[in-house]
Structure formats: structure tokens, C-alpha cells
VEXPA-909293 format. One record per residue (C-alpha): residue in three letters; x, y, z. Coordinates in steps of 0.2 Angstrom, whole numbers, plus 5000, padded with zeros to 4 digits. Layout:
alaXYZ;...
This chain:
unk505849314942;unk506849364926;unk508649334928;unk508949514928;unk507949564941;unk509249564957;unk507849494966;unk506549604964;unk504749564956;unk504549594938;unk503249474930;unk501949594938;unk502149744935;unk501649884948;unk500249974951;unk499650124942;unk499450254956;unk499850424964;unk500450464979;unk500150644984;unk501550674994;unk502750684980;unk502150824973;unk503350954974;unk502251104981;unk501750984993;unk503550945000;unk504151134998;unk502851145012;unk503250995022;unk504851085025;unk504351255026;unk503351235041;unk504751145049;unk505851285047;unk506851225034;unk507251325018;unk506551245003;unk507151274983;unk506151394976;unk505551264963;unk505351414949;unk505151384930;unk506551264924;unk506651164941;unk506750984940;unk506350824946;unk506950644945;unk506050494950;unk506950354954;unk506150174952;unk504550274945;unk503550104939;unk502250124927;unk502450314927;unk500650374931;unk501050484945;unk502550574936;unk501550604921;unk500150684932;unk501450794940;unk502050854923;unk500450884918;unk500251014933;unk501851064934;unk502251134915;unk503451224920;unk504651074926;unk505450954918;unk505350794927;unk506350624923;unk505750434927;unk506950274928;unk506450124931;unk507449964926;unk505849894921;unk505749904901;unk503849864900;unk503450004913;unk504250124906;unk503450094888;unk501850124899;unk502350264905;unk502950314887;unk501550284879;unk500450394892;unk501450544890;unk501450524873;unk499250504871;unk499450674882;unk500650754870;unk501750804884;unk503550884881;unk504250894899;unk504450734905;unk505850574899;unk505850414905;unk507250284904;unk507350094908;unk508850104918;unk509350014933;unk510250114946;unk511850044945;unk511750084925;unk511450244930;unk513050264941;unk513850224925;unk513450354914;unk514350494909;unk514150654920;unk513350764905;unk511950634903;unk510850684916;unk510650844924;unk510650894942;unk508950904949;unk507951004964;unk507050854970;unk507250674968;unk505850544973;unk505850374979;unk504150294984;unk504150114991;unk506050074983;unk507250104996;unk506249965008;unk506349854994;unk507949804987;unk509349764991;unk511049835001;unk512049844987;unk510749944976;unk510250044993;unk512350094991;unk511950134973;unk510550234977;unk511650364987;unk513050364977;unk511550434962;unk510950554978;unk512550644978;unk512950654962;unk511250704953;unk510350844968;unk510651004967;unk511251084984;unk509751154993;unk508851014983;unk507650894993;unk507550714991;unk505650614994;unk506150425002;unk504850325010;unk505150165017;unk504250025029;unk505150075047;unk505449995063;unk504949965077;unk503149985069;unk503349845055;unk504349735066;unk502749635072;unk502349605051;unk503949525047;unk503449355052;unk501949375042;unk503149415025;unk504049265027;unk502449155028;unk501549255015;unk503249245006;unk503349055009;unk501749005005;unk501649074986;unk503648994983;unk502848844987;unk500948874978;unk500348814961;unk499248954954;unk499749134949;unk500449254961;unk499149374959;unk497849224965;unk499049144978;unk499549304989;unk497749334994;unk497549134997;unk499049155008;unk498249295020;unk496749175019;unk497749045027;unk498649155040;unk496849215044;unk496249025045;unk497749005060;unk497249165070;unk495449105070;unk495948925075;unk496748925089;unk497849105087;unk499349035087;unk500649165084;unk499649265073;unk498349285087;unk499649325099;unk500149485089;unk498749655093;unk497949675079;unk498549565067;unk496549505063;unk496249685059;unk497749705048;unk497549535040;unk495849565036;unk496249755028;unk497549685018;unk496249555010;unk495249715004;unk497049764994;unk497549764975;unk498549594975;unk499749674963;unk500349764977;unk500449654989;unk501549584977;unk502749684978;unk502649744996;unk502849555001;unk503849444991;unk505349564985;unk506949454990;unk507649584999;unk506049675006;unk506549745022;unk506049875036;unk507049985041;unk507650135058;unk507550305053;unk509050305060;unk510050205049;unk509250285034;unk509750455041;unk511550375040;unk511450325025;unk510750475018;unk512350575026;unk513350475012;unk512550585002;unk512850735010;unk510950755017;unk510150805031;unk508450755038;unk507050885036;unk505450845039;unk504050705039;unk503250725024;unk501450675031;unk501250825041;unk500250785057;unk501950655061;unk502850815065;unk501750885078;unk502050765096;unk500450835100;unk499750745085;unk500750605083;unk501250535103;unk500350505119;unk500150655129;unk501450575141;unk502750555129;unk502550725122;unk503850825134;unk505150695130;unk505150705111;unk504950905111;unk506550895125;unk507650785110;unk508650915103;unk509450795091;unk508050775074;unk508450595073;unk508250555090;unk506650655089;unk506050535075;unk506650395083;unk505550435101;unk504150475089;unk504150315077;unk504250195095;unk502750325103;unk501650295087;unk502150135080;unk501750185063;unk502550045051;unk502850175036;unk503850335036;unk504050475021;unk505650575024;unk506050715017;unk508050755017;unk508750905010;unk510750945005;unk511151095016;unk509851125028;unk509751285030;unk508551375044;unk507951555038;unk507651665053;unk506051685063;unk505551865052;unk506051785037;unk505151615038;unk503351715043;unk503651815029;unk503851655017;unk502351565026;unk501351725022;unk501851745005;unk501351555002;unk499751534991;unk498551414996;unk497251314986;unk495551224988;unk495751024981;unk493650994985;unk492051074984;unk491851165000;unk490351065004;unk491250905004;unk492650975015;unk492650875033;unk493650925049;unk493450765055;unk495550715051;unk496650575052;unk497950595064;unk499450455072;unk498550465086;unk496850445079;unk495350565075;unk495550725075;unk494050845075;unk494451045070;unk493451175076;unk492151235062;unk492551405070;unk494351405062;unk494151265047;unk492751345040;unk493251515035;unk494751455027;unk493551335018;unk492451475013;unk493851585007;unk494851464997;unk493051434990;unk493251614983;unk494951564974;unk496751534978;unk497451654994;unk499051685004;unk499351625021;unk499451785025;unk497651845017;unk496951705028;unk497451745044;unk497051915043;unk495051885037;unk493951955049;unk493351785054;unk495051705058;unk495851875067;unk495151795085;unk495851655085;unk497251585095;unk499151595090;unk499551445080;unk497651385076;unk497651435059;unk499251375054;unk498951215062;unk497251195053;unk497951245036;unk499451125040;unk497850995043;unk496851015029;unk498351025016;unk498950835025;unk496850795021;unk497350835004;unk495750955005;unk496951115002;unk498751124993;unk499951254994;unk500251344976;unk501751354965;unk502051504955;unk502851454939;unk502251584929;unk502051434915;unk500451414907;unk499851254895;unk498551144889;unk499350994895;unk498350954911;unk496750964900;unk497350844886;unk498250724900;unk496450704909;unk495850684895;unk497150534891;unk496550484906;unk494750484903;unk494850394888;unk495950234897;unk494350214905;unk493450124888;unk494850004891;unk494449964908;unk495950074915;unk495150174928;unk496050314935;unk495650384955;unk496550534951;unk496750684938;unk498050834936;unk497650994942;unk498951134936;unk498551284950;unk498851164963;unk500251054955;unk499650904960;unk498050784959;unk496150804961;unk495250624966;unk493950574956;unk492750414956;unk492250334940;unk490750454936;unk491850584937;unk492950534925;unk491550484913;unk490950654916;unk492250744915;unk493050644898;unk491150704889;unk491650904897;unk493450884889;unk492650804873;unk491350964873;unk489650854876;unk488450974887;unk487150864884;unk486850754901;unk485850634893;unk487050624880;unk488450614891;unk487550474902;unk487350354885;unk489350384883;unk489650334900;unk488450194900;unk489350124883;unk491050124890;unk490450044907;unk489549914899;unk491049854887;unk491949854905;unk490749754914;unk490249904925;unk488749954935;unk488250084948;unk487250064965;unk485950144970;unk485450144988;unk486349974989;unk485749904974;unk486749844960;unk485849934947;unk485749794931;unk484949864916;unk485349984904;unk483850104908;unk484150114926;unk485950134923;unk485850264911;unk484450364920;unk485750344939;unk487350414927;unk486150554919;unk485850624937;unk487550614942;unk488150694928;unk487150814931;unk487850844948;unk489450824945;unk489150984931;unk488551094945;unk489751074959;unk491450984953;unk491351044935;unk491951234941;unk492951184954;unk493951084939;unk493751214929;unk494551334941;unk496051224947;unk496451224926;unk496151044926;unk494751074910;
């Protein structure tokens, strides 16, 4: 580690990724449907990123959300020249990023950064160390607006608790290898998955460590990196991070991952009169985090937390517009949830698939279609609430800010992929937030933003940049080898991709 790292990884950068729930429609709604008033996040709102790392994600959501301005620190110079270089390849004009650490933050005049309605931090706060975690608040009170909401996810206890052990040997075996870290960190887990297939040991003594050891193999080892051998990588009680947060004059307000508020959802049905009982909202969490065991938590805190009244907070939900992030036919009610699978009832999930196919609507549009009016009180809130945590639906802010930079940022993005640099997501402006693509996609959608309509034409580009890349496509299991075959498989994708993502694209004004 460079000597001014205070311990934290920098000779491998992080990854390049989105995470959805940092988008700022997507929080507004995390807090809304918990009763809590959110900023109205109109044109001129802005949003800090603290500890952003390369700076995909916070280009995207400047991409989709024009009318903000958006800020990234991280203390990592070659990060943020990443980040710079991407928004400058997008031509966008709403977004600064500075190489900062936090304590040089603290030090800067007042005037030099403004106050913001939200401020993100994915990963960071689990990650280093007390004296920066101290830091970190002292920038929370100064920098958020009030009513503003600050984004903190961490790795939480009790569920993580069984994993420590695991760090430390993961940790202890690359200090102590002779290859690369990105090769050893992999070969570590290999060897902690040799002791549990011996003879156990304390790995086989822990449920399901195999499972988790053998998912974590499957993972980007850049990651792992830095989810395992920061120095002062810890877990932490929602409880002591509520504290903490107070020093910053914040209030708890809701889980971002939606289906973790719900007991229903998120505990086992014996539990579930206990934690709706706790009138305090972080005993709540803390009943619900030892129920679920979950190892990660995404927190949303707000300064003043104010409740609007029951008329009031319909009349909001009602007024908020809802989007559609998939073609309807790919849409699935079979969802996720803390206490496993979830399967909505087509009767309720499918007409608000099929109206949102039609374009954007209000909650309150929904639940009055003639096909919704029957159902049960609640039902369609919940299964919007569902399929906005699937990231199949999005709720809508209205900015009244249109721009091409979505368009020329996916286009940015499409053309990283001739480099190898392939992206799983894309900016889509109505929604404010990101569309996943797969590699074809993105090939496709790079020749719709370069104006090729021709599919054949369109499958010999695509086939040109995967084969400088080492690419190739399967088909029905195979791994398809020749150009011909390739070029023929991309063609009918293409294809595809023209006649039912292309509109949907198209309509979300990410094209």
C-alpha cells in the first residue's frame, strides 16, 4: 500500500460498477413509502458522492439526472482521472470530481463546496478507519442540506459476524503469498475451501460457509480486494452507525432495499409481532438484522425527519410517477426477498406490467385501472414497492430538464467496449437511473447511437470489436468459434434487440 493510503487498498483500483440504489428517485421512494418526507429533488438539487472510486455510477446518474449537479471525491488520483476522462468522452457539464481525502475535505474553506440534498457512500464507511469514520460525520453535518438524505451502506452484524474469521485468514494468506493480489485472493478462498472439504475444521463448522466460499470464487477479484484486505475493514450494529450518524444531526429513515422494511418480507413469521411492537426505529432494525442475519445493510438517514400526515403522504404516493426499466415480457414476479422467494400474484403484477408498458403513470393512475380496483388494500402498493426493489419499475423524477447527455454518455459507453471495457449498465434519463444491458446489447445499441440500421452491418461491427477482445457467444451451450457463426448468432440478436429493447430504450430517452 502507498504510504498515503491510511490503510486502505490503492494499488488496485475499484471496480467499475453501479449500484441502483443510489439513485436519487430510487431513495426519495425508499423514504416515502416509510413515511418520511423526502427533498423534492427539483432542478438545481445536488449530490455528493463521497469515496466515489472510478466514478462510473456517478457519471450514469448525471447522465439521467441533467437536471442535478452531482460531485465525486475520492482520495484516489487515478480514479478520479477515470472518472474524469469519462465524463469528459460524454461531454457532460453537471458533474466535478476531486481527488480529496476526507480529512482534506474538512479542511476546506466553507464556500468551496456547496451544500447538497443527498450524499452517498457505498461500501466506504465498513472500510476504513475510526478516525476517518469521525471525519466522515464532521463532512455529514457540514455539507447536507436540512431535509437532505444521506445513502450509507456498510457490512452489519450480527450477520457478517460468522465471516470475520474468514477475512483474517483470507487477509493472512495474501500478506504472506508471492504472486499478485488479484491471483492470490482467489487461491486464498481455494485454500479455505481445501480445509472445509478435509476434514471441516472451523470453516465446516460455520452453515453455510461452503455455499458462501464457493460463491465468492464466482466474484471479480478486484473486489474482493477490497472487501477483504482493507486494514481497517470492519462490520458494524446498525445501532452504532445510528449513533454516530446523530453526530451529524441525522435520523434513521428507511432501509434502502425495500422488502428489508416489511417484517413480513424480511423475518420469520414468529418474530414478526415483536419487531412491528418496537416502537423505537433502531431497535426495530436491530430485531430485524438478528431475524434475517443479512451481512450488508443500505441505510438511509435523513436530517430532520419529518412525517407528513396520512392525507398528505397518499396524496404524495399518488402524485408519484412510476416507470418501466424492462420489456414487459421479460418482467418476473418471481422476487427476491430476506426471507427468500417471493412469488406475486399475476392478477395484481400484471396490470401494472401492462400499464407502465403503455408509458410512465402515477400511483394513483394504477390503482384506479379497472383491473387493479378489486384488489385488497395495500396489494398494489406492496407489488409496486416489489417491482421497484426488482429494479423492473422506477419511480420518476420530474425535473423539467431535458438534454442529450444520456445518449452521448451510452454512447461513451458503448464505444469503451472496443477496448475490452464492458459495461452491465446504461443511463436512462425518464427514470434517472440505469437500464442493464449484456454485451450484445451494448454492441447493438453503440451501431443504433452510431445510426447503422443495417443488422447485418451492425453484427460485422460487433463481431470486429469482440474479436479484437477475445470475445465469443454461445449458442445452445456451445462456444461459437468462427467468424461466420459468430456473425450470423449477433445478426439474429441484433435483430432482436431492434424489435423489443430498442423502443423501450428509445422511450426511457436513453437513445
Amino acid at each position: 500500500m502507498a504510504a498515503w493510503s491510511d490503510g486502505y487498498v490503492t494499488d488496485v483500483q475499484y471496480t467499475d460498477k453501479f449500484y441502483a440504489e443510489l439513485a436519487p428517485g430510487f431513495l426519495a421512494f425508499a423514504c416515502l413509502r416509510q413515511g418520511v418526507r423526502p427533498p423534492s429533488l427539483e432542478a438545481g438539487s445536488t449530490y455528493l458522492e463521497l469515496g466515489c472510486g472510478q466514478g462510473f455510477g456517478l457519471n450514469l446518474l448525471a447522465a439521467a439526472n441533467p437536471g442535478m449537479d452531482f460531485w465525486g471525491v475520492d482520495f484516489h488520483p487515478g480514479q478520479i482521472d477515470n472518472a474524469r476522462r469519462l465524463a469528459r468522452a460524454a461531454g457532460l457539464t453537471n458533474i466535478v470530481f476531486e481527488d480529496y481525502s476526507f480529512e482534506q475535505m474538512l479542511a476546506l474553506p466553507a464556500a468551496a463546496l456547496p451544500k447538497f440534498d443527498i450524499i452517498a457512500l457505498h461500501g466506504v464507511y465498513s472500510w476504513v478507519s475510526p478516525e476517518n469514520r469521525a471525519v466522515i460525520v464532521q463532512l455529514l453535518d457540514r455539507l447536507l442540506k436540512p431535509g437532505g438524505m444521506v445513502y450509507v451502506s456498510y457490512n452489519c452484524l450480527p450477520g457478517w459476524a460468522a465471516l470475520a474469521p474468514l477475512q483474517r485468514f483470507v487477509a493472512e494468506f495474501v500478506d504472506r503469498a508471492p504472486g499478485p493480489p488479484k491471483v492470490e485472493i482467489l487461491n486464498a478462498f481455494r485454500a479455505a475451501q481445501q480445509m472445509l472439504q478435509s476434514d471441516g475444521g472451523f470453516f465446516g463448522s460455520v452453515p453455510l460457509m461452503g455455499p458462501r466460499i464457493a460463491e465468492t470464487l464466482k466474484q471479480d477479484p478486484v473486489y474482493l480486494i477490497h472487501e477483504y484486505l482493507n486494514d481497517h475493514s470492519r462490520p458494524h450494529y446498525h445501532a452504532d452507525v445510528a449513533r454516530e450518524m446523530e453526530g451529524a444531526r441525522l435520523s434513521f429513515a428507511a432501509s434502502a432495499n425495500v422488502a428489508d422494511d416489511m417484517p413480513h418480507l424480511a423475518a420469520p413469521a414468529a418474530l414478526q409481532p415483536m419487531i412491528q411492537a418496537a416502537g423505537d426505529p433502531v431497535w426495530r432494525e436491530t430485531l430485524l438484522d438478528y431475524a434475517g442475519n443479512k451481512p450488508f445493510r443500505r441505510d438511509v438517514f435523513v436530517r430532520g425527519r419529518n412525517a407528513p400526515g396520512r392525507l398528505e403522504r397518499e396524496a404524495m404516493l399518488d402524485d408519484t410517477r412510476f416507470t418501466l426499466l424492462v420489456a414487459p415480457e421479460a418482467a418476473t414476479f418471481e422476487i427476491p426477498v430476506p426471507i427468500g422467494q417471493l412469488k406475486g400474484q399475476p392478477a395484481i403484477y400484471q396490470p401494472i406490467v401492462d400499464a407502465l408498458a403503455e408509458g410512465p403513470l402515477t400511483y394513483g393512475d394504477l390503482r384506479n385501472r379497472r383491473a387493479l380496483l378489486g384488489a385488497r388494500e395495500g396489494a398494489v402498493l406492496q407489488a409496486l414497492i416489489l417491482l421497484v426493489n426488482s429494479r423492473q419499475v422506477h419511480p420518476v423524477i420530474r425535473q423539467g430538464v431535458t438534454d442529450a447527455a444520456a445518449p452521448r454518455f451510452n454512447r461513451a459507453v458503448a464505444d469503451r467496449a472496443r477496448f475490452g471495457e464492458v459495461s452491465s449498465y446504461i443511463a436512462a434519463p425518464l427514470a434517472g437511473t440505469a437500464v442493464r444491458v449484456d454485451l450484445v446489447d451494448l454492441l447493438a445499441l453503440g451501431a443504433a447511437l452510431r445510426g447503422v440500421d443495417d443488422v447485418a452491418q451492425a453484427a460485422r461491427e460487433g463481431w470486429e470489436v469482440m474479436a479484437a477482445t477475445g470475445r465469443r457467444l454461445l449458442k445452445d451451450g456451445r462456444t461459437l468459434d468462427d467468424q461466420a457463426g459468430n456473425e450470423a448468432e449477433l445478426a439474429a440478436r441484433v435483430a432482436t434487440f431492434n424489435r423489443t429493447k430498442l423502443p423501450m430504450l428509445r422511450g426511457l430517452g436513453a437513445v
